[in-house]
N, CA, C and O atoms as a MOPAC input file, in Angstrom:
PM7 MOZYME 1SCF
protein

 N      6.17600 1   -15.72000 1    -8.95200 1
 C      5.65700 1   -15.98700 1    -7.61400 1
 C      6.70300 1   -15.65000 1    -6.55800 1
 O      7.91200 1   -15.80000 1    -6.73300 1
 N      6.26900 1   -15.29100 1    -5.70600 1
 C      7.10100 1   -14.90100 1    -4.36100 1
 C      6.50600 1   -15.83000 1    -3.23400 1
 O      5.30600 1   -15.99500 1    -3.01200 1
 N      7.52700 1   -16.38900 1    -2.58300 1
 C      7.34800 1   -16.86900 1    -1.15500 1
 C      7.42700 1   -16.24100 1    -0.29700 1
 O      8.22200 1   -15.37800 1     0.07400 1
 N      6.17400 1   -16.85800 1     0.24100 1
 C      5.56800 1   -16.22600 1     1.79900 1
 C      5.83300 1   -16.70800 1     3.35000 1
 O      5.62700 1   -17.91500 1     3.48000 1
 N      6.11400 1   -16.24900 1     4.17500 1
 C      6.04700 1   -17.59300 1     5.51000 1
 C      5.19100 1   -16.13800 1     6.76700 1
 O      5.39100 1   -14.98900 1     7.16100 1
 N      4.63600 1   -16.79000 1     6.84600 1
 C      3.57900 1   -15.85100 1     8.49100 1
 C      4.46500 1   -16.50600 1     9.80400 1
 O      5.19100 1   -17.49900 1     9.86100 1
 N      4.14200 1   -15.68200 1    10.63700 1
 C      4.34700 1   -15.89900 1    12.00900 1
 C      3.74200 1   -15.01900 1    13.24000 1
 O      3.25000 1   -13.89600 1    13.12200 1
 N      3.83500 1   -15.51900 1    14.04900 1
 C      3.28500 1   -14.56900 1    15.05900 1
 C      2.43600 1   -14.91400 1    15.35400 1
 O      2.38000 1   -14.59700 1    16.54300 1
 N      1.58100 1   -15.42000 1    15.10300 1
 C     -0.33300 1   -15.51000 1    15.54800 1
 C     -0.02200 1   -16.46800 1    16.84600 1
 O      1.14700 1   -16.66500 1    17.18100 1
 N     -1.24000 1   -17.12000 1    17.63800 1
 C     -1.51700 1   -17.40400 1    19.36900 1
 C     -2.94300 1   -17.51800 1    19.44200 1
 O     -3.93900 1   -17.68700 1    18.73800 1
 N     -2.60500 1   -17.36000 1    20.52100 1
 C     -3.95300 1   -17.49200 1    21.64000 1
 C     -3.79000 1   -15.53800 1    21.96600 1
 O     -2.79400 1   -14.89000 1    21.64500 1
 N     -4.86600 1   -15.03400 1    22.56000 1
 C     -4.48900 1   -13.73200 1    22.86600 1
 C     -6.27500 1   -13.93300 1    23.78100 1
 O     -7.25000 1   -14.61500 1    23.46600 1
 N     -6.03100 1   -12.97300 1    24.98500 1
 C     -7.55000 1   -12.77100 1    25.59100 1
 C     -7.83900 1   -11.33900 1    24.67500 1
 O     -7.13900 1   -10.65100 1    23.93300 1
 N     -9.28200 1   -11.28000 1    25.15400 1
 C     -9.78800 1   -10.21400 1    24.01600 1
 C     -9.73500 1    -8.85200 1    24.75700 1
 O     -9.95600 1    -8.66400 1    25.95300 1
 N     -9.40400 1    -7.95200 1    23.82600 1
 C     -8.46600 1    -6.34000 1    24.08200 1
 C     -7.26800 1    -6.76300 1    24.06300 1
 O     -6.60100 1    -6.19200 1    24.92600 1
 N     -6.53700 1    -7.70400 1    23.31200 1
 C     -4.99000 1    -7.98900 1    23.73600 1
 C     -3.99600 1    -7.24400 1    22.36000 1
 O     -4.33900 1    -6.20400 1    21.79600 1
 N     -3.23500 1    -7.72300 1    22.14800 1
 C     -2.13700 1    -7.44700 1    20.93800 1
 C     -1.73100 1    -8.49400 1    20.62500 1
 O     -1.48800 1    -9.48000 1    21.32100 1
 N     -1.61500 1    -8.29500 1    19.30100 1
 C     -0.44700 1    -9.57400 1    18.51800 1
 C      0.19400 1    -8.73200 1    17.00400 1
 O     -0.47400 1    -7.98000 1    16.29400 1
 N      1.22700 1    -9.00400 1    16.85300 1
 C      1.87800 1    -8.76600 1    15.73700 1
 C      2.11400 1    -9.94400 1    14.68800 1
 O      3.12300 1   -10.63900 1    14.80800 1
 N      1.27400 1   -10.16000 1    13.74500 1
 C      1.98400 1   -10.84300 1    12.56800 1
 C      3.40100 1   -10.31300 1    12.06000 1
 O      3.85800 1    -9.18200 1    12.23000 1
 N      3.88500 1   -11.19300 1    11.52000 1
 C      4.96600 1   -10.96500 1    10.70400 1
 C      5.03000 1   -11.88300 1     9.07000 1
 O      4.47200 1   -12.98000 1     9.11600 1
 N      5.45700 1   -11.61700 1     8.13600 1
 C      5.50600 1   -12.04800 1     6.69900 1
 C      6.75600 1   -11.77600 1     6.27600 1
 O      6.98100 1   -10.59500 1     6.00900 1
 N      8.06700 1   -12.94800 1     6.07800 1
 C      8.98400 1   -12.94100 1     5.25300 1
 C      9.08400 1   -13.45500 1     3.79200 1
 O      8.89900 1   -14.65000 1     3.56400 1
 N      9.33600 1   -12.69400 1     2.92700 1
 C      8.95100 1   -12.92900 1     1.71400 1
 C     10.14300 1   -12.84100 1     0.88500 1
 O     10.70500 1   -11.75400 1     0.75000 1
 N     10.71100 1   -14.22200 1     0.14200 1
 C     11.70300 1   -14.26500 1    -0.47300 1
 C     11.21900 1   -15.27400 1    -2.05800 1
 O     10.15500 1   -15.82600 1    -2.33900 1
 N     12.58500 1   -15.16900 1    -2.86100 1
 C     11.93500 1   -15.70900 1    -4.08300 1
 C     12.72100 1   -14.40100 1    -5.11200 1
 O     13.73300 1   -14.45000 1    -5.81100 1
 N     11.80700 1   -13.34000 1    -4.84600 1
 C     11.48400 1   -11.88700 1    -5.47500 1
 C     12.29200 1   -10.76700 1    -5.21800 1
 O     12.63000 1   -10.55700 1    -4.05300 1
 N     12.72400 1    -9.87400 1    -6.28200 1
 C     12.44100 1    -8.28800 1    -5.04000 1
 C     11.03400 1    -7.90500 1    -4.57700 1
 O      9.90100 1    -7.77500 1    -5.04100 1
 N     11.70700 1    -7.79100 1    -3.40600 1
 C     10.17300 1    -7.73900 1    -2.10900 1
 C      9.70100 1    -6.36600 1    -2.75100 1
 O      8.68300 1    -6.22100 1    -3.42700 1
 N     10.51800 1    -5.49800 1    -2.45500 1
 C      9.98500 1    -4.28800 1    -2.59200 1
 C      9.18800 1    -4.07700 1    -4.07500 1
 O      8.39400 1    -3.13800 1    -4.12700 1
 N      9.37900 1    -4.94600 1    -5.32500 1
 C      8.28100 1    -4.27400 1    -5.96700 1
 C      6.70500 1    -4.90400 1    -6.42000 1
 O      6.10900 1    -4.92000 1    -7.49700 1
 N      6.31600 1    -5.46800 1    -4.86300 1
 C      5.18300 1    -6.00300 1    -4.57400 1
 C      4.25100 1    -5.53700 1    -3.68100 1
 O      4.45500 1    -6.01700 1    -2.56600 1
 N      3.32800 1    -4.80900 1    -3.72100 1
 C      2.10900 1    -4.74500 1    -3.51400 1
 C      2.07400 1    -6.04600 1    -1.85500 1
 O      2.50000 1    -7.19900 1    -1.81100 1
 N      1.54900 1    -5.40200 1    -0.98500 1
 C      1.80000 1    -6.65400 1     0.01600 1
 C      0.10100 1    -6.21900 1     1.09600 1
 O     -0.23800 1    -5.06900 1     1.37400 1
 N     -0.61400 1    -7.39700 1     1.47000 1
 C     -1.34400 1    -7.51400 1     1.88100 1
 C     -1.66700 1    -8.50700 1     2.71900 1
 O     -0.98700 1    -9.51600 1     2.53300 1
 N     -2.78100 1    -8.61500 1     3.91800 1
 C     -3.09200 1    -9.79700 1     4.40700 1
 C     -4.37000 1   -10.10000 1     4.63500 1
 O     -5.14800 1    -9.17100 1     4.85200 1
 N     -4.80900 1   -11.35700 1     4.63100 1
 C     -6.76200 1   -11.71400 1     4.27400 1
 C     -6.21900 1   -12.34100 1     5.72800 1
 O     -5.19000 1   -12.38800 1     6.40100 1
 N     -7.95400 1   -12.90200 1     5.76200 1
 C     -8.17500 1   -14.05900 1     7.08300 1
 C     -9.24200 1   -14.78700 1     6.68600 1
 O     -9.87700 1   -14.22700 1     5.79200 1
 N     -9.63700 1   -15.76300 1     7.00400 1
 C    -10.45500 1   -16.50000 1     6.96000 1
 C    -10.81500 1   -17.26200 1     8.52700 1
 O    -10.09100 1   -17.53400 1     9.48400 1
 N    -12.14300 1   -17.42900 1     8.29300 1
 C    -12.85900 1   -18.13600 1     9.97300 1
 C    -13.62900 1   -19.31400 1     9.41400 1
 O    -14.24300 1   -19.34700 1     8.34800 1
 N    -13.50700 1   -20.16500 1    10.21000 1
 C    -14.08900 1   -21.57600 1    10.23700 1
 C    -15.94700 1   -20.98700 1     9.37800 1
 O    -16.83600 1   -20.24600 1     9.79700 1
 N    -15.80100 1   -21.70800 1     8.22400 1
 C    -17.20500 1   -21.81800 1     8.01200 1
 C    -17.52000 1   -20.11300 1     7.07400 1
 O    -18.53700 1   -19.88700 1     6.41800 1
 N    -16.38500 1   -19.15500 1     7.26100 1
 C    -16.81500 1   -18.23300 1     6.26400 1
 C    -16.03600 1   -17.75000 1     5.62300 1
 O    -14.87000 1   -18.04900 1     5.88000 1
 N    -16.34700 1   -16.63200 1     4.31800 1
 C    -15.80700 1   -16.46500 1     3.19500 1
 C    -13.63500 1   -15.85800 1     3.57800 1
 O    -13.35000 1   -15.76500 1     4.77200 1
 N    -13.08100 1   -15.71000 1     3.08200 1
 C    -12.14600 1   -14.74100 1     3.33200 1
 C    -12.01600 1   -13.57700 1     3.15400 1
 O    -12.20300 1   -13.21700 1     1.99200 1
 N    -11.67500 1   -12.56200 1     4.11500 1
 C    -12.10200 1   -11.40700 1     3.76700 1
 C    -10.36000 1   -10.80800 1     4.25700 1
 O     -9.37100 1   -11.09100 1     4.93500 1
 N    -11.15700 1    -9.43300 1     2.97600 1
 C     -9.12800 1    -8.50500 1     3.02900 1
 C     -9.24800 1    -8.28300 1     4.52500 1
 O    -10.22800 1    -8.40800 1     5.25900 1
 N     -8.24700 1    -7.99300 1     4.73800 1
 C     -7.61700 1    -7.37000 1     6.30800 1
 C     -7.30600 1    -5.75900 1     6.07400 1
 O     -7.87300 1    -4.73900 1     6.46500 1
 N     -5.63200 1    -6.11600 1     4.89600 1
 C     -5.17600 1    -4.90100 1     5.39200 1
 C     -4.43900 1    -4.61800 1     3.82900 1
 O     -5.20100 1    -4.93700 1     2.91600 1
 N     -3.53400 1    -4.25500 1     3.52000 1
 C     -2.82900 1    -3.39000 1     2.52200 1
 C     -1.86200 1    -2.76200 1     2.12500 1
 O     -2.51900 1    -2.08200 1     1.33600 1
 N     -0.98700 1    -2.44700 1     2.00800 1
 C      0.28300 1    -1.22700 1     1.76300 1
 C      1.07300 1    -1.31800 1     0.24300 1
 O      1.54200 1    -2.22400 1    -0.44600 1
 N      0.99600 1    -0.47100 1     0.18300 1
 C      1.77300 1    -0.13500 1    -1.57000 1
 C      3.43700 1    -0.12100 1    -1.24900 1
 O      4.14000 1     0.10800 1    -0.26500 1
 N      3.65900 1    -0.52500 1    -2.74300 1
 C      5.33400 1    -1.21900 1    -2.37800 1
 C      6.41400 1    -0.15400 1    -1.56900 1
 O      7.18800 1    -0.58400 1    -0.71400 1
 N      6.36400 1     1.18100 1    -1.92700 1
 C      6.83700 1     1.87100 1    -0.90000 1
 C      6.45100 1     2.34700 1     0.90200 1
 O      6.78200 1     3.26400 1     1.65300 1
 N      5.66900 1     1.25200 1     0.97900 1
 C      4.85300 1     1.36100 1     2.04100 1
 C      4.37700 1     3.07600 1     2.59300 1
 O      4.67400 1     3.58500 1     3.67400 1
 N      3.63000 1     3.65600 1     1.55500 1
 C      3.03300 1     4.95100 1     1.96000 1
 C      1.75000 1     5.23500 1     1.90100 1
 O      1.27600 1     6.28900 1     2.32500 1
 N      0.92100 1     4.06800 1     1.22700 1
 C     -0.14900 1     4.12200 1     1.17800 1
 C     -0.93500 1     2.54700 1     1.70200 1
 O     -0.77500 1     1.48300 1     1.10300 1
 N     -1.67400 1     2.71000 1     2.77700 1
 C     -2.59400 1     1.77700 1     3.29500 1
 C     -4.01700 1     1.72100 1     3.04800 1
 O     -4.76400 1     2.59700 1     2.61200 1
 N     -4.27900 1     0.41500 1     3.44000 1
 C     -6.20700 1     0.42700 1     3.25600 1
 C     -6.36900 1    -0.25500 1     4.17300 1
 O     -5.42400 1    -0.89800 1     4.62800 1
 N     -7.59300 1    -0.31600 1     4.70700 1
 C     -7.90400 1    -1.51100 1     5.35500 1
 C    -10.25800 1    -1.29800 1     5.12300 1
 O    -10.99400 1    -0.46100 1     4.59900 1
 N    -10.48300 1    -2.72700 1     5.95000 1
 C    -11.90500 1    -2.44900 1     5.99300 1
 C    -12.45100 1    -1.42100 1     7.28100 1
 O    -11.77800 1    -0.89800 1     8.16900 1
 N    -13.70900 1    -1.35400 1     7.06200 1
 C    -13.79900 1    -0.94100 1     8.42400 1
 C    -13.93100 1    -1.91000 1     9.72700 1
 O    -14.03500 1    -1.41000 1    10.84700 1
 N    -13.92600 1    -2.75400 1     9.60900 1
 C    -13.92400 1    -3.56000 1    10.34500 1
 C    -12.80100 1    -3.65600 1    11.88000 1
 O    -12.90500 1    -3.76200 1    13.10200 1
 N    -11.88300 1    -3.55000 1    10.95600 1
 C    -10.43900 1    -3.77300 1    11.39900 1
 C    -10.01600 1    -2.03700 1    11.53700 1
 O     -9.70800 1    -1.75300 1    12.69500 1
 N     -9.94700 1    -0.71000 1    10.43600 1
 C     -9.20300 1     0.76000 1    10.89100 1
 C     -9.98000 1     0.91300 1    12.35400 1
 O    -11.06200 1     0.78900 1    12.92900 1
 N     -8.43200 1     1.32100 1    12.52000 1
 C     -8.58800 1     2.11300 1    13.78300 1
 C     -7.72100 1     0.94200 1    14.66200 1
 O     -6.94600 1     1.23000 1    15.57400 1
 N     -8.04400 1    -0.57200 1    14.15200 1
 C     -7.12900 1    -1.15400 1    15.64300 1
 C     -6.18700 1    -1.95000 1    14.61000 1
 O     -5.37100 1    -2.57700 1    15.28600 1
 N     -6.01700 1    -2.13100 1    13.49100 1
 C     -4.88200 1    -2.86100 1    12.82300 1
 C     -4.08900 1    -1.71900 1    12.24600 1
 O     -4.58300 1    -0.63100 1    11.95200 1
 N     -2.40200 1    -2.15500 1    12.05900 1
 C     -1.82700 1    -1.37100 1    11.53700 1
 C     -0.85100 1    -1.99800 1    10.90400 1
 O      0.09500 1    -2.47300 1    11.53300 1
 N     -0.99200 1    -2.11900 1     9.00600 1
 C      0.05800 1    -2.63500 1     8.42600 1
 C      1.21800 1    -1.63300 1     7.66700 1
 O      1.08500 1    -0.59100 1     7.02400 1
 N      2.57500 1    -2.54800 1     8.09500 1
 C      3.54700 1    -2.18700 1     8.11400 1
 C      4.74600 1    -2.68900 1     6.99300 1
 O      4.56400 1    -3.82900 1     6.56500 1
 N      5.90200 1    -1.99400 1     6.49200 1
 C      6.65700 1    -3.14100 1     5.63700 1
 C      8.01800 1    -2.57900 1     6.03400 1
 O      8.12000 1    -1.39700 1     6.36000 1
 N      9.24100 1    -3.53900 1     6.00900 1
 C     10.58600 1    -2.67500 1     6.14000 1
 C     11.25900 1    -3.95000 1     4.51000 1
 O     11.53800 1    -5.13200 1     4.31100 1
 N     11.19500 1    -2.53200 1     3.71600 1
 C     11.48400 1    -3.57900 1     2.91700 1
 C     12.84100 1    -3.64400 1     2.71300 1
 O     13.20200 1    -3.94400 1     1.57500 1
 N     13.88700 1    -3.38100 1     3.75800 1
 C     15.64400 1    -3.50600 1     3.95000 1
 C     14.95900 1    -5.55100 1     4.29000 1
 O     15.34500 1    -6.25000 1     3.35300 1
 N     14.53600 1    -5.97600 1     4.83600 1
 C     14.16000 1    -6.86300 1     5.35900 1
 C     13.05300 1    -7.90300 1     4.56500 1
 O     12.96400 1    -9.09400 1     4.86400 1
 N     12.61200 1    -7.55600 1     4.00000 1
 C     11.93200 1    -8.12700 1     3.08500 1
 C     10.51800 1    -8.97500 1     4.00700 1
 O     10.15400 1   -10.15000 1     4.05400 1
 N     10.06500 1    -7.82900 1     4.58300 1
 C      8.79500 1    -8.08700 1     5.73500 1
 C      7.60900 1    -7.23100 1     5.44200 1
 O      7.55900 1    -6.21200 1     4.75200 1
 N      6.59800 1    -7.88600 1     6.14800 1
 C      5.28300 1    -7.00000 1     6.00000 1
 C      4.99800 1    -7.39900 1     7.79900 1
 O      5.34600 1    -8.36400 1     8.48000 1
 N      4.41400 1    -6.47700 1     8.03400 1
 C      4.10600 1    -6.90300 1     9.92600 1
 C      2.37500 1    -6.23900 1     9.49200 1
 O      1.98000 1    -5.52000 1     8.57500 1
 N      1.48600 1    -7.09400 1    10.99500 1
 C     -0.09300 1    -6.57500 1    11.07900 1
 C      0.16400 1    -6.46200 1    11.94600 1
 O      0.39600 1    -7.48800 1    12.58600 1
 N      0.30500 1    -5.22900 1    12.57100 1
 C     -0.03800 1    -5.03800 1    14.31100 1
 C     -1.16800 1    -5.16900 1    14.49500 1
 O     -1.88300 1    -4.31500 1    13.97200 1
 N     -1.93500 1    -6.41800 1    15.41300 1
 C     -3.35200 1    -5.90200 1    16.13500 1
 C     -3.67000 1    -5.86600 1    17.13700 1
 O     -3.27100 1    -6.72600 1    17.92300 1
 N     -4.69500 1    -4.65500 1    17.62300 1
 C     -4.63000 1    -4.29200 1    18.82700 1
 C     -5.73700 1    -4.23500 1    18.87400 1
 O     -6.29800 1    -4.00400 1    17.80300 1
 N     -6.64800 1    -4.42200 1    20.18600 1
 C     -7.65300 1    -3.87400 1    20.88500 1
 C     -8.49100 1    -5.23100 1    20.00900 1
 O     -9.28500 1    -5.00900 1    19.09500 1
 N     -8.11400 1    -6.69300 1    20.51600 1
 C     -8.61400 1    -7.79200 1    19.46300 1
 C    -10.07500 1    -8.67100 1    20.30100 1
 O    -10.29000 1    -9.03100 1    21.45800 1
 N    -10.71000 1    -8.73300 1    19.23300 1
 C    -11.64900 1    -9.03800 1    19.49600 1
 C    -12.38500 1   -10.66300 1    19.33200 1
 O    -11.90400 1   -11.25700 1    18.36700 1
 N    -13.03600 1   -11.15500 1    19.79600 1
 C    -13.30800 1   -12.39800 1    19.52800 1
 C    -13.53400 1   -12.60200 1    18.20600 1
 O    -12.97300 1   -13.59900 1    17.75100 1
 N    -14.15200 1   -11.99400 1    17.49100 1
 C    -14.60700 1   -11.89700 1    15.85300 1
 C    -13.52600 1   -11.68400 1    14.91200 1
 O    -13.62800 1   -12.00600 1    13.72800 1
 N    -12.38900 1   -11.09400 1    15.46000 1
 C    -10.81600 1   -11.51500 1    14.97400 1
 C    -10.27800 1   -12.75500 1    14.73100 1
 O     -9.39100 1   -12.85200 1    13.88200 1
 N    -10.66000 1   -13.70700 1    15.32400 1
 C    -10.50900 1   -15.15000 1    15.27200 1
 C    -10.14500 1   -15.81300 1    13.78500 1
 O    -11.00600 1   -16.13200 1    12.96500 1
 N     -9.26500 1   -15.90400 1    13.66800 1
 C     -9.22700 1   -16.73500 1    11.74000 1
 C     -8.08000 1   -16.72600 1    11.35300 1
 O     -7.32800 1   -15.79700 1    11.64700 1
 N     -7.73600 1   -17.65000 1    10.68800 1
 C     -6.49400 1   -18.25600 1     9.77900 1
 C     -5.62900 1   -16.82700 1     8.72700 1
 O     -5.88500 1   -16.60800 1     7.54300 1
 N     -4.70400 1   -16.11700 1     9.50500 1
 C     -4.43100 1   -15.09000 1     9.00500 1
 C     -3.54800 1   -15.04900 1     7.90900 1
 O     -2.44100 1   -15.49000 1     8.21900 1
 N     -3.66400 1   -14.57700 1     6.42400 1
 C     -3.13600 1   -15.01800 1     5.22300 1
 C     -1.86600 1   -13.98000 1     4.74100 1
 O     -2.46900 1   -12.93600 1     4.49400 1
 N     -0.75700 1   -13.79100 1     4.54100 1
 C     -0.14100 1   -12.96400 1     3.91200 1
 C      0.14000 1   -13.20800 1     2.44900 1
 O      0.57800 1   -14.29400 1     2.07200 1
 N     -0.16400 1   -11.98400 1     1.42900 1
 C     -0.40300 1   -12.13400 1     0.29000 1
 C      0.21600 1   -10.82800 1    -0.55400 1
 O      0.34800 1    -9.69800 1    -0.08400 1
 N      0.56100 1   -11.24700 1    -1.90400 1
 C      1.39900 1   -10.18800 1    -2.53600 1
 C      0.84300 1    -9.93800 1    -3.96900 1
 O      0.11200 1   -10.83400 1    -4.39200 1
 N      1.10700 1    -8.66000 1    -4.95100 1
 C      0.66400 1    -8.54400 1    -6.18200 1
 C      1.54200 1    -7.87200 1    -6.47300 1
 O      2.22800 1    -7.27100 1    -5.64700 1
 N      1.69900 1    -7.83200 1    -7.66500 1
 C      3.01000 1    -6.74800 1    -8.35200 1
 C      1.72400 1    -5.80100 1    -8.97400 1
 O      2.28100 1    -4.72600 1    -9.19700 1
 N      0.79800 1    -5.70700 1    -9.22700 1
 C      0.48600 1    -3.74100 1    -9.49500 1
 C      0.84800 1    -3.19900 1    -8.23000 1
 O      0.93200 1    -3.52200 1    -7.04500 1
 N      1.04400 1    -2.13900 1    -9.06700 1
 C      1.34100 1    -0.79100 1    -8.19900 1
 C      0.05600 1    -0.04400 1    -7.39100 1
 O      0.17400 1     0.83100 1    -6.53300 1
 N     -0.89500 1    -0.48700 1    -7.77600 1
 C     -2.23100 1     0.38500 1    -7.26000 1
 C     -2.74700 1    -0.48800 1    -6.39800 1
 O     -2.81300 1    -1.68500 1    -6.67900 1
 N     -3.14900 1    -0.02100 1    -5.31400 1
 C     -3.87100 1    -1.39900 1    -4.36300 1
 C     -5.03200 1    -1.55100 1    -4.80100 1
 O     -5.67200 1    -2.46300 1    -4.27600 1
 N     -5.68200 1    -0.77400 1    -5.84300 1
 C     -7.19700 1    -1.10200 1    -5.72500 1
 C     -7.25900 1    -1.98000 1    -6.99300 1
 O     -8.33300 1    -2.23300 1    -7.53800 1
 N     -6.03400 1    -2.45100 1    -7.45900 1
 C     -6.49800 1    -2.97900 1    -8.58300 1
 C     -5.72500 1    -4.43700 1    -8.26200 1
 O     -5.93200 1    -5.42300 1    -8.97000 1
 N     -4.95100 1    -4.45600 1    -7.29100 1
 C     -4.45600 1    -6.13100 1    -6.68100 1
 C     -5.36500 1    -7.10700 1    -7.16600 1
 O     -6.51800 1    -6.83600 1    -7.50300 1
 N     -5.00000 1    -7.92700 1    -7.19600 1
 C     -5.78500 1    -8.95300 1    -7.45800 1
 C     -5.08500 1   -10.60600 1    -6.23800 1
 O     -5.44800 1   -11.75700 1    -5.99500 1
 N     -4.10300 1    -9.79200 1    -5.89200 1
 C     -3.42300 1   -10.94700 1    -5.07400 1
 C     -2.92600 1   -12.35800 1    -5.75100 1
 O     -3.06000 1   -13.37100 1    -5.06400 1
 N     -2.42500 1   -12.46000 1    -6.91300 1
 C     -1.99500 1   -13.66800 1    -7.64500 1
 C     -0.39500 1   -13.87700 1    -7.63600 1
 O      0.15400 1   -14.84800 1    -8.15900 1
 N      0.37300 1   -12.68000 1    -6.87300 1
 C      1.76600 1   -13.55400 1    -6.72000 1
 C      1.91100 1   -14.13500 1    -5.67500 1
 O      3.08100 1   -14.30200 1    -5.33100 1
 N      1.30800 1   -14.43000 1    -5.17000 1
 C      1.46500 1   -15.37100 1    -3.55300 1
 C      0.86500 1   -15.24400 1    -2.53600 1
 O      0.49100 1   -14.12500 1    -2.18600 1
 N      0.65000 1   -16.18800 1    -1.90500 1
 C     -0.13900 1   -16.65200 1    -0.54000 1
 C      0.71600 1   -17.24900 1     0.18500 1
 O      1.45700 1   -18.12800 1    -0.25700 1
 N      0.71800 1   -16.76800 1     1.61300 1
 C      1.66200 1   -17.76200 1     2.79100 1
 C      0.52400 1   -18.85800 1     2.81600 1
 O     -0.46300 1   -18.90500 1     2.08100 1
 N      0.91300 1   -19.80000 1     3.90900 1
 C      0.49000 1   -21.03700 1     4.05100 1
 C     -0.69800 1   -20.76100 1     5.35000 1
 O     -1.53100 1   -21.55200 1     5.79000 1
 N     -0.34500 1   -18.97400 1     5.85800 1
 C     -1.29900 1   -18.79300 1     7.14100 1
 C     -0.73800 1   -19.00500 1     8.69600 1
 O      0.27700 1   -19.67400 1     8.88800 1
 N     -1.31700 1   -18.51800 1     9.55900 1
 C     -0.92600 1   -18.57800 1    10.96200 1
 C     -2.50200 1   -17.77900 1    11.62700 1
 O     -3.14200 1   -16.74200 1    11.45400 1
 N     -2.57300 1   -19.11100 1    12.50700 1
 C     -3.87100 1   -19.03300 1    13.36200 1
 C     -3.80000 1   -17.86600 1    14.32900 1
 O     -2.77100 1   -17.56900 1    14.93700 1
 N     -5.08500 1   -17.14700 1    14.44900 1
 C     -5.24800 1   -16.19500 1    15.26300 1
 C     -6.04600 1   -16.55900 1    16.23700 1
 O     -7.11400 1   -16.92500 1    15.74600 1
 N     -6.04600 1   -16.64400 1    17.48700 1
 C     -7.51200 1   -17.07900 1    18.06900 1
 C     -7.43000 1   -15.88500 1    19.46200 1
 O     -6.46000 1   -15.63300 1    20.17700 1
 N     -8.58700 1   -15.40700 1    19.49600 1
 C     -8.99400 1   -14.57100 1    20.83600 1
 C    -10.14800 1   -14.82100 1    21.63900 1
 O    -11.33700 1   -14.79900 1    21.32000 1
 N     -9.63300 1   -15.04800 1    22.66500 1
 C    -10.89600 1   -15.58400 1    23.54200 1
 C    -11.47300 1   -15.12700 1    25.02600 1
 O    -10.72100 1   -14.99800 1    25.99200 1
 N    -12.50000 1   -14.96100 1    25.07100 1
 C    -13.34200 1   -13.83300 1    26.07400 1
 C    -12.43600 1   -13.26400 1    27.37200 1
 O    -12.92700 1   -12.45400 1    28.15900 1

């Protein structure tokens, strides 16, 4: 298991920016698979975002491409979510999460979960 800690999340009006951040110690960072979910009052959790341990390959839903952008410096042992252009439906308990495969499509997310950091955007 690797430890997680989030930061960054707020209040933001909607079209705004916020940057998460994820420090992750415990592990070597770098040979983890690093991702972040969210969850909203009352519904399921859903993926966000993605990057493979050399941070060269991303995913995200459609939901989110085009205005999120995840990032890792793994001298630092970080994962960042830039989001931009945020919307009220952005709103939710933002999760940073890690897997040791190497393939993102086969994560399963079982080496760790941060504890979360609230996102909220409002009209």
């Amino acid at each position: 298991q690797v430890q997680l800690v989030e930061s960054g999340g707020g209040l933001v009006q909607a079209g705004g920016s916020l940057r998460l951040s994820c420090v992750a110690s415990g592990r070597t960072f770098s040979l983890y698979t690093m991702g972040w979910f969210r969850q909203a009052p009352g519904k399921e959790r859903e993926f966000v975002a993605a990057i493979n341990r050399g941070g060269g390959t991303t995913s995200y839903p459609d939901s989110v491409k085009g205005r999120f952008t995840i990032s890792r410096d793994n001298a630092k042992n970080t994962v960042y979510l830039q989001m931009n252009s945020l919307k009220p439906e952005d709103t939710a308990v933002y999760y940073c999460v890690a897997d040791s495969k190497f393939d993102l499509a086969l994560a399963t997310w079982t080496a760790g979960w941060g504890q979360g950091t609230q996102v909220t955007v409002s009209l």
